[in-house]
N, CA and C atoms as an extended XYZ file, in Angstrom:
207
Properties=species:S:1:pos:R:3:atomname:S:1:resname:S:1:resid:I:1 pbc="F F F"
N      -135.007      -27.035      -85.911 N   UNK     1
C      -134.184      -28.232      -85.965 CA  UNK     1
C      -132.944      -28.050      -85.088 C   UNK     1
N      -132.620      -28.988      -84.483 N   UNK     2
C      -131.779      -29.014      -83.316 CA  UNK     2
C      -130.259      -29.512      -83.680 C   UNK     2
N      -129.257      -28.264      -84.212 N   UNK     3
C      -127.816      -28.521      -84.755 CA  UNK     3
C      -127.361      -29.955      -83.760 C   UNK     3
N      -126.704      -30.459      -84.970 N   UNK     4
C      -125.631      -31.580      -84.512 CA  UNK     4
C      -124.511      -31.040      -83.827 C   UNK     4
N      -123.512      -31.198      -82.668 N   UNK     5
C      -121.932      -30.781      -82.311 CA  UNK     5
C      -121.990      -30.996      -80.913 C   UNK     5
N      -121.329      -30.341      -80.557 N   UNK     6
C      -121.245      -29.935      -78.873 CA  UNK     6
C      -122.009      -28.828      -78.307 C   UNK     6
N      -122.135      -29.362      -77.017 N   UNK     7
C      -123.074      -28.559      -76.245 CA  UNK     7
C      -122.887      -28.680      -74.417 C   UNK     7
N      -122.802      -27.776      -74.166 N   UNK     8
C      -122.311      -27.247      -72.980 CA  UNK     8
C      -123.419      -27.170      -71.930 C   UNK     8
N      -123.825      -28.215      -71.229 N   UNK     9
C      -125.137      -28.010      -70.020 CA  UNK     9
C      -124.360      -27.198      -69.453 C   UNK     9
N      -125.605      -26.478      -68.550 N   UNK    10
C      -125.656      -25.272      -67.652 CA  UNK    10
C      -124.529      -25.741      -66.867 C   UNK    10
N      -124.578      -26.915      -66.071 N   UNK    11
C      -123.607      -27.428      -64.720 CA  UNK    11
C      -122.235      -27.246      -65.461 C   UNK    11
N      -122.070      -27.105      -67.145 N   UNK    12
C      -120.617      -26.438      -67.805 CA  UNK    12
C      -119.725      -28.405      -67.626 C   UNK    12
N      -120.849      -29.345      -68.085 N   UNK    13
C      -119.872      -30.607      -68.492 CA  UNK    13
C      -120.818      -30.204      -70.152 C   UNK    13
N      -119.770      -31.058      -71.006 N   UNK    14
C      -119.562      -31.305      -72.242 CA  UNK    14
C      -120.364      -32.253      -73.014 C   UNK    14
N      -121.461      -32.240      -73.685 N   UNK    15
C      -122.085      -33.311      -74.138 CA  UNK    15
C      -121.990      -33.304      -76.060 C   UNK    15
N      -122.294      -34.272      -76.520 N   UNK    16
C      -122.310      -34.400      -78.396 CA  UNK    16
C      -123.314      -34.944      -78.537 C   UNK    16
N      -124.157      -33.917      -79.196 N   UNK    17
C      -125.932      -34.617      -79.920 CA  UNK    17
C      -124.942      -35.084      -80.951 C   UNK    17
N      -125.857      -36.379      -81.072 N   UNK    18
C      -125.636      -37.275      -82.395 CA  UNK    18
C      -126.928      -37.216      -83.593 C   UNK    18
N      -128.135      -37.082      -82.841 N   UNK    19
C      -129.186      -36.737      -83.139 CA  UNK    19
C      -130.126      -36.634      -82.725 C   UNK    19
N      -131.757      -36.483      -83.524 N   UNK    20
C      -133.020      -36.780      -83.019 CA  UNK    20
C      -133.520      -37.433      -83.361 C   UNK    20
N      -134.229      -38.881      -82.479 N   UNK    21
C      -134.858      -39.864      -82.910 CA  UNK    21
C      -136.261      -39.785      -82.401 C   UNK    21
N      -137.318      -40.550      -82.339 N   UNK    22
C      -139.064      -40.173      -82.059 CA  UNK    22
C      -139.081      -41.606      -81.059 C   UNK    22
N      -139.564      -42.012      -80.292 N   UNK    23
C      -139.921      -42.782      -79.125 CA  UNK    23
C      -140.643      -43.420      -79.757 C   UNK    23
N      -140.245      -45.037      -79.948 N   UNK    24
C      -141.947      -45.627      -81.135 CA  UNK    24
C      -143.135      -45.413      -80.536 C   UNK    24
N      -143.053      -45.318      -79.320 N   UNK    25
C      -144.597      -45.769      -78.966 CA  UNK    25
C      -145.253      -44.457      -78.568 C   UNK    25
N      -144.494      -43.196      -78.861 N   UNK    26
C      -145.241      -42.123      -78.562 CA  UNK    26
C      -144.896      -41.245      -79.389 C   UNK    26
N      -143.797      -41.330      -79.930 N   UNK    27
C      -143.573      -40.763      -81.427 CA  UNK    27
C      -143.072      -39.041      -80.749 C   UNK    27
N      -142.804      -38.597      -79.023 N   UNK    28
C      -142.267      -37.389      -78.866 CA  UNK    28
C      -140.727      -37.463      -79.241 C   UNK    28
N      -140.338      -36.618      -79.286 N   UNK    29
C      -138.682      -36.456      -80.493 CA  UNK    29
C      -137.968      -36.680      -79.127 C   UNK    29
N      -136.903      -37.407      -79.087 N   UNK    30
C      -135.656      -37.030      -78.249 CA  UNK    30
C      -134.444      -37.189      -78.539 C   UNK    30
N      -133.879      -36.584      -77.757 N   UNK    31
C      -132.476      -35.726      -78.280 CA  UNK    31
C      -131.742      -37.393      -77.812 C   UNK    31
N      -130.447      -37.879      -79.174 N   UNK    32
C      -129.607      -38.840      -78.397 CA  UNK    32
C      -128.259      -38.139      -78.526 C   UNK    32
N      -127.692      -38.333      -77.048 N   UNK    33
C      -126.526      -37.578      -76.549 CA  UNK    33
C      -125.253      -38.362      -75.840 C   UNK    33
N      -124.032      -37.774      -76.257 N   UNK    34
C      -123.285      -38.670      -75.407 CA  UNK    34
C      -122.115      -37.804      -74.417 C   UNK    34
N      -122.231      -38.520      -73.592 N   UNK    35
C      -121.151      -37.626      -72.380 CA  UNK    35
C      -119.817      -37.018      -72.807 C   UNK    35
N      -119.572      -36.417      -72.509 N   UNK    36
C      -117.677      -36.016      -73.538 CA  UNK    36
C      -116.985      -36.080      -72.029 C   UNK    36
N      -117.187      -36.978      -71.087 N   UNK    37
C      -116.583      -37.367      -69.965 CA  UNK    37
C      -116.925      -38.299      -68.961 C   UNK    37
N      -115.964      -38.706      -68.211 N   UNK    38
C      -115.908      -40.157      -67.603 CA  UNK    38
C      -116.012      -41.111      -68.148 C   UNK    38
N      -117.427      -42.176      -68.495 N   UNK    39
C      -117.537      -43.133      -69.456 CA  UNK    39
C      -118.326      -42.942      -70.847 C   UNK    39
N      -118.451      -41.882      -71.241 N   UNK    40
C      -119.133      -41.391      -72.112 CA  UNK    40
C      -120.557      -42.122      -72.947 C   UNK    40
N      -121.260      -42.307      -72.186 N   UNK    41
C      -122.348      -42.752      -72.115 CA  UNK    41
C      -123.075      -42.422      -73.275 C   UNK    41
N      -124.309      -43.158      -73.615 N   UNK    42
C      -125.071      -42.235      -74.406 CA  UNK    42
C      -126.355      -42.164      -73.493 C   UNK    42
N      -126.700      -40.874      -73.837 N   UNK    43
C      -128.204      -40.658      -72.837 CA  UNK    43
C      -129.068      -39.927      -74.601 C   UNK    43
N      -130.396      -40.201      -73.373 N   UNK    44
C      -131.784      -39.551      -74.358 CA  UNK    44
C      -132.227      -38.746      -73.409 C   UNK    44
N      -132.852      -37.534      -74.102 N   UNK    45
C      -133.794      -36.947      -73.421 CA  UNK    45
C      -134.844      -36.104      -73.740 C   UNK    45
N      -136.032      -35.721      -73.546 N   UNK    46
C      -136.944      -35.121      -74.686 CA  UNK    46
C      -136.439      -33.925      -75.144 C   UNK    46
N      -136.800      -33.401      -76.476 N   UNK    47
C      -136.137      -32.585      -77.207 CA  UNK    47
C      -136.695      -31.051      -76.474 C   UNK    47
N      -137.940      -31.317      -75.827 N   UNK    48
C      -138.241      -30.263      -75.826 CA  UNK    48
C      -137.625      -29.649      -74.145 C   UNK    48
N      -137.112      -30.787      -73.810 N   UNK    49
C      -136.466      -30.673      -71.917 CA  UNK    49
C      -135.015      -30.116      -72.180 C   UNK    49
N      -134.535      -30.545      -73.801 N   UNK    50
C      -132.894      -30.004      -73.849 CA  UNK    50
C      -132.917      -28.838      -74.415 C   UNK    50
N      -134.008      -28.093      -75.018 N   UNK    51
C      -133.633      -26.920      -75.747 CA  UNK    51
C      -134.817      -25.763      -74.300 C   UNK    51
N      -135.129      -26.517      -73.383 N   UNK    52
C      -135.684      -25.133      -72.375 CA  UNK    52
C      -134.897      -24.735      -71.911 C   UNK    52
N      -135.488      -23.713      -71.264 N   UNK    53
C      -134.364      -22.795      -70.314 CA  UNK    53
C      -134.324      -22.898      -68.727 C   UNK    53
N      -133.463      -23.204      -68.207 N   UNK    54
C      -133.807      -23.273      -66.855 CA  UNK    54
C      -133.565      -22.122      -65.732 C   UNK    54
N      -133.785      -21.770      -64.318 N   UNK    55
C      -133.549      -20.755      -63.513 CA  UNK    55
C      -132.700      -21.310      -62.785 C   UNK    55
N      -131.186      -20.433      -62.628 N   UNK    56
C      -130.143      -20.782      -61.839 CA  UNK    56
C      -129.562      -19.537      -61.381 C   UNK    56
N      -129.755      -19.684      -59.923 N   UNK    57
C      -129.346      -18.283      -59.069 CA  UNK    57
C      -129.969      -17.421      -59.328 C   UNK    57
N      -131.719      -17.584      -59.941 N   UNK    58
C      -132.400      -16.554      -60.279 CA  UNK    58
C      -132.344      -15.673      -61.756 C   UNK    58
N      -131.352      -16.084      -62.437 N   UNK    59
C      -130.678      -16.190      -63.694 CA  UNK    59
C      -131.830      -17.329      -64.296 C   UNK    59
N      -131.950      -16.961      -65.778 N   UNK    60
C      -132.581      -17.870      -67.207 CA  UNK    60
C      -131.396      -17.547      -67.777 C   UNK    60
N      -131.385      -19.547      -67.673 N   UNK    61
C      -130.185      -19.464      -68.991 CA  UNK    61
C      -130.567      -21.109      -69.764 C   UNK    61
N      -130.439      -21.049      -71.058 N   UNK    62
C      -130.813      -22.177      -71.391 CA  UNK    62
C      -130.067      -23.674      -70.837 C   UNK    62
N      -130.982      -24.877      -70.593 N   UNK    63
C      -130.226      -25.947      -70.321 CA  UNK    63
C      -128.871      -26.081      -70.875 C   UNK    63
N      -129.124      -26.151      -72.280 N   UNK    64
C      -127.660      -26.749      -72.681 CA  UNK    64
C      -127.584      -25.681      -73.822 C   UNK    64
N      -126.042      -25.259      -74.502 N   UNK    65
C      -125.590      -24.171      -74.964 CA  UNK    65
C      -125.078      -24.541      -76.455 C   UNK    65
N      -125.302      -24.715      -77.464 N   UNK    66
C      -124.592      -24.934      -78.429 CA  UNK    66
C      -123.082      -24.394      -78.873 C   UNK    66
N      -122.211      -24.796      -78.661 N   UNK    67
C      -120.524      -24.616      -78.545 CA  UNK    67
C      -119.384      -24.981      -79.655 C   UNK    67
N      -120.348      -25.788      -80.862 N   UNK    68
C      -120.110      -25.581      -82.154 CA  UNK    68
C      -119.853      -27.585      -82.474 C   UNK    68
N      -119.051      -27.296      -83.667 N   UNK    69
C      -118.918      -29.006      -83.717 CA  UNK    69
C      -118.289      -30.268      -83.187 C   UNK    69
């Protein structure tokens, strides 16, 4: 289960899961998120695309970082 708070993408901007909701028509989980800068948007994205890990500078480091509440 994917903690509620802040979370720190790799690129090091600031995002707040609010939660996880399921896509009606396909029922895969995605993460709803909102920007903690500029217009603070809310974005979605699949749950399983925000908790992988990605390769940067040859470095694995996970997409986004859990950074507390």
């Amino acid at each position: 289960m994917l903690k509620i708070g802040k979370y720190r993408h790799y690129k090091q901007k600031d995002y707040e899961v609010i939660g996880v909701a399921k896509d009606s028509e396909t029922f895969e989980e995605m993460v709803v998120y909102r920007k903690l800068y500029d217009d603070y948007d809310l974005r979605v994205r699949p749950l399983a695309e925000f908790i992988e890990n990605v390769e940067v500078d040859g470095k694995i480091m996970p997409r986004f970082t859990y950074i507390g509440e």
